[in-house]
BAFI-3210 file (N, C-alpha, C; in Angstrom, 3 decimals, decimal comma, padded with zeros to 6 digits):
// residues 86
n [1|2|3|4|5|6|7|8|9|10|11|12|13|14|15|16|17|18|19|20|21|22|23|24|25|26|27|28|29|30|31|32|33|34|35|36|37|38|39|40|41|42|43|44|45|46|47|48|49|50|51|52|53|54|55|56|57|58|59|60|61|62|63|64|65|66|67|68|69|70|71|72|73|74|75|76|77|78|79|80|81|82|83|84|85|86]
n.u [000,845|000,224|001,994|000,239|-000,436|-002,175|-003,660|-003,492|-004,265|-001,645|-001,735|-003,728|-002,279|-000,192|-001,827|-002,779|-000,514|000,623|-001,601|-001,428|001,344|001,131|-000,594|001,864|002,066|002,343|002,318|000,511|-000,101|-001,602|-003,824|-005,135|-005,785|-007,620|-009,668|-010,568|-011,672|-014,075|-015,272|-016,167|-018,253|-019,896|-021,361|-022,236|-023,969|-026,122|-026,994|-028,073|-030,170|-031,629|-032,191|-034,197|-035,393|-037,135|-037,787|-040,311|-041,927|-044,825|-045,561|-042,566|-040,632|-041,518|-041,493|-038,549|-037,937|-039,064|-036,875|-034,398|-034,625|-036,079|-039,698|-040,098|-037,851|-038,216|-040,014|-037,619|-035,889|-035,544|-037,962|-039,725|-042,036|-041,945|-044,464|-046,630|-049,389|-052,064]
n.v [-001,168|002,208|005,113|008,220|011,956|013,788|016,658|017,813|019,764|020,546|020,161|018,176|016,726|015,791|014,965|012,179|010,935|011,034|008,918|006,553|005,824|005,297|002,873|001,420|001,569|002,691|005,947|005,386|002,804|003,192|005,114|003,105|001,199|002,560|003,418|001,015|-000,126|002,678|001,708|-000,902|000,215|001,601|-000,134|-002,363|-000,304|000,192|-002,514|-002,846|-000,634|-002,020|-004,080|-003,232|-002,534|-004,068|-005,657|-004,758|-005,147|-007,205|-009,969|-011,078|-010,729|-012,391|-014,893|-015,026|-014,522|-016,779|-018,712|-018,308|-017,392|-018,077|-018,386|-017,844|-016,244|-013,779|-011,436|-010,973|-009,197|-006,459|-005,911|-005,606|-006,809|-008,770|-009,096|-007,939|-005,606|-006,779]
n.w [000,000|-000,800|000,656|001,687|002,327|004,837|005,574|008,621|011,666|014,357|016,703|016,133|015,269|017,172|018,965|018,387|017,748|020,239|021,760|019,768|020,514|022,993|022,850|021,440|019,062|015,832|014,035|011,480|011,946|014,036|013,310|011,302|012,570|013,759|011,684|011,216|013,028|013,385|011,173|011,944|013,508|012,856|011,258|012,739|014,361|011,677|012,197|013,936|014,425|011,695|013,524|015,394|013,528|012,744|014,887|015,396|013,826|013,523|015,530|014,859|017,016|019,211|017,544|017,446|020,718|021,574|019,416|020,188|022,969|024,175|025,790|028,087|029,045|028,110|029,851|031,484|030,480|031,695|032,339|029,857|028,186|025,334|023,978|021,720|021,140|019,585]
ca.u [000,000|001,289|001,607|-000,160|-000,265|-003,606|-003,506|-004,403|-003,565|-000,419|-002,319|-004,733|-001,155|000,153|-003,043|-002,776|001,072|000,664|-002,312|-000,449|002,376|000,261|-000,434|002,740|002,194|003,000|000,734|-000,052|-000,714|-002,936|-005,202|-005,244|-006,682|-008,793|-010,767|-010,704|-012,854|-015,334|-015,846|-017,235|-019,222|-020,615|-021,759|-022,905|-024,956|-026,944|-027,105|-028,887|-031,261|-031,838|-033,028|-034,807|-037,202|-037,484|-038,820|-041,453|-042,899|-046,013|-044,921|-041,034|-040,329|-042,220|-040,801|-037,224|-037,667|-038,718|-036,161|-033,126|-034,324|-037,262|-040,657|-039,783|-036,972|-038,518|-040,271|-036,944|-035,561|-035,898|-039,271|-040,133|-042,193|-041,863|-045,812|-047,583|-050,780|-052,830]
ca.v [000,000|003,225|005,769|009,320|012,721|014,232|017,575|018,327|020,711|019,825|019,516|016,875|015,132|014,893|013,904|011,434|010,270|010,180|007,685|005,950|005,625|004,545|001,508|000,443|001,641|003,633|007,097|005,021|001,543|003,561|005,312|002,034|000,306|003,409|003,364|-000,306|000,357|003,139|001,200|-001,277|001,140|001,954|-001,410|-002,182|000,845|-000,448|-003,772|-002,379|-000,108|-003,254|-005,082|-002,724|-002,031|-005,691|-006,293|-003,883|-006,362|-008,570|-012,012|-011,059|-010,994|-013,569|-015,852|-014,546|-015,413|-018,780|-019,557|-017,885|-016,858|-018,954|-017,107|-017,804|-015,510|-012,812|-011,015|-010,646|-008,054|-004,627|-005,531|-005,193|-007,679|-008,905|-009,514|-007,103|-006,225|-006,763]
ca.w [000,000|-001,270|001,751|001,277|003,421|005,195|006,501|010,123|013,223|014,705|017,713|016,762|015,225|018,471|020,174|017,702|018,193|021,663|021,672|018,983|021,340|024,370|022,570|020,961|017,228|014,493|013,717|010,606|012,194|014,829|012,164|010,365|013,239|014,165|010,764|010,967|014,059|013,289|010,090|012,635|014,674|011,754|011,111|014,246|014,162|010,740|012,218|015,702|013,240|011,047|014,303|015,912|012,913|012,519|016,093|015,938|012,634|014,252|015,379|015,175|018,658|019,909|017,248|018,396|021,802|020,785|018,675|020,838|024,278|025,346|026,383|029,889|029,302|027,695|030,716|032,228|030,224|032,028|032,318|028,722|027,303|023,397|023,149|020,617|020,995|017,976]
c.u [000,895|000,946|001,047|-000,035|-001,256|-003,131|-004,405|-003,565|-002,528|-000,800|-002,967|-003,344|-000,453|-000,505|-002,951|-001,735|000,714|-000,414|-001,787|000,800|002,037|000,146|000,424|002,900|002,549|002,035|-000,142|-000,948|-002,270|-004,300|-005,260|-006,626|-008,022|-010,084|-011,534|-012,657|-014,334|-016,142|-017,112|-018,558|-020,360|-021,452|-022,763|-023,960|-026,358|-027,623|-028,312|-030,254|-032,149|-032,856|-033,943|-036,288|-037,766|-038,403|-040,302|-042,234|-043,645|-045,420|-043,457|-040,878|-040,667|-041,454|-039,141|-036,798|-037,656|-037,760|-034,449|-033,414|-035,387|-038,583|-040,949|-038,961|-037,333|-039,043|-039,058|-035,529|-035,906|-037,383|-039,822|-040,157|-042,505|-042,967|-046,671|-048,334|-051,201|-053,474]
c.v [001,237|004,611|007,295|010,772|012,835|015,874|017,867|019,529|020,157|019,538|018,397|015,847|014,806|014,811|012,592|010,093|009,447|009,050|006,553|005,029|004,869|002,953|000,662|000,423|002,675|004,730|006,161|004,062|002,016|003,791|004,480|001,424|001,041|003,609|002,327|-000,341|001,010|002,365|000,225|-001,402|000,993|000,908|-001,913|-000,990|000,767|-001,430|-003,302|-001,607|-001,193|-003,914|-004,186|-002,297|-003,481|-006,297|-005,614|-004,770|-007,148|-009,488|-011,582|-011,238|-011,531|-014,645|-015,634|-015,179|-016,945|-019,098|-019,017|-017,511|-017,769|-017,883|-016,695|-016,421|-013,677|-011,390|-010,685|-009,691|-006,882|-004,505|-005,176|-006,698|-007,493|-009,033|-008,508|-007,198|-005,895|-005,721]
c.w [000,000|000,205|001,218|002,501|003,448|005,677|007,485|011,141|013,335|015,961|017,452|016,290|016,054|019,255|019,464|017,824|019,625|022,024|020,604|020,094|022,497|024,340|021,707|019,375|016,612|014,545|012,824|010,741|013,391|014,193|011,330|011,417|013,910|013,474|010,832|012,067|014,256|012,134|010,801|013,439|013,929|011,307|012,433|014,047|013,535|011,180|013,547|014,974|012,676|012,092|015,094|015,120|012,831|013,520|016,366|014,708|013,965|014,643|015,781|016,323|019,522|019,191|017,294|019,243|021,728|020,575|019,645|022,272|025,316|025,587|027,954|030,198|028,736|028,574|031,659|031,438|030,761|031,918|031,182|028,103|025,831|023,169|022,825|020,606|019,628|017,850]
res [x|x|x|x|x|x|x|x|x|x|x|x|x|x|x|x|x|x|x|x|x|x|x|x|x|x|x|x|x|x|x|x|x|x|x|x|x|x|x|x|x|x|x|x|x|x|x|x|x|x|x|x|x|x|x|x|x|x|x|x|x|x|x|x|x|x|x|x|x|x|x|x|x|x|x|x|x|x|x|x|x|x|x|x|x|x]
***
């Protein structure tokens, strides 16, 4: 991979360094593994969205528990039961 420049503050590049440094890496290998990261967030994020519109569908969350939590177990979430009224 061919290396490139960014321009920033020289403050945020040695807020940058020094967390870099904290854990044992490079500036480069840090913001490698830092993108690597939000990329995930980011993902995560979709994925939490994704399930959240999903459970509010009829049925979904009843057949959920079923199939992964039990309906025993369902009532013991924070007090928030999965059963939809019609």
């Amino acid at each position: 991979m061919a290396d490139t420049s960014i321009r920033i503050d020289t403050s945020t590049r040695d807020r940058l360094k020094q967390l870099a440094a904290k854990r044992g890496k490079s500036l480069a290998a840090y913001l490698d593994d830092l993108s690597k990261q939000e990329e995930n967030q980011l993902r995560l994020g979709q994925a939490t969205a994704a399930f959240e519109e999903a459970i509010e569908r009829p049925g979904f969350a009843d057949a959920f528990d079923m199939a992964f939590g039990g309906s025993s177990q369902a009532s013991g979430r924070g007090g928030r039961s999965t059963s939809r009224a019609a």
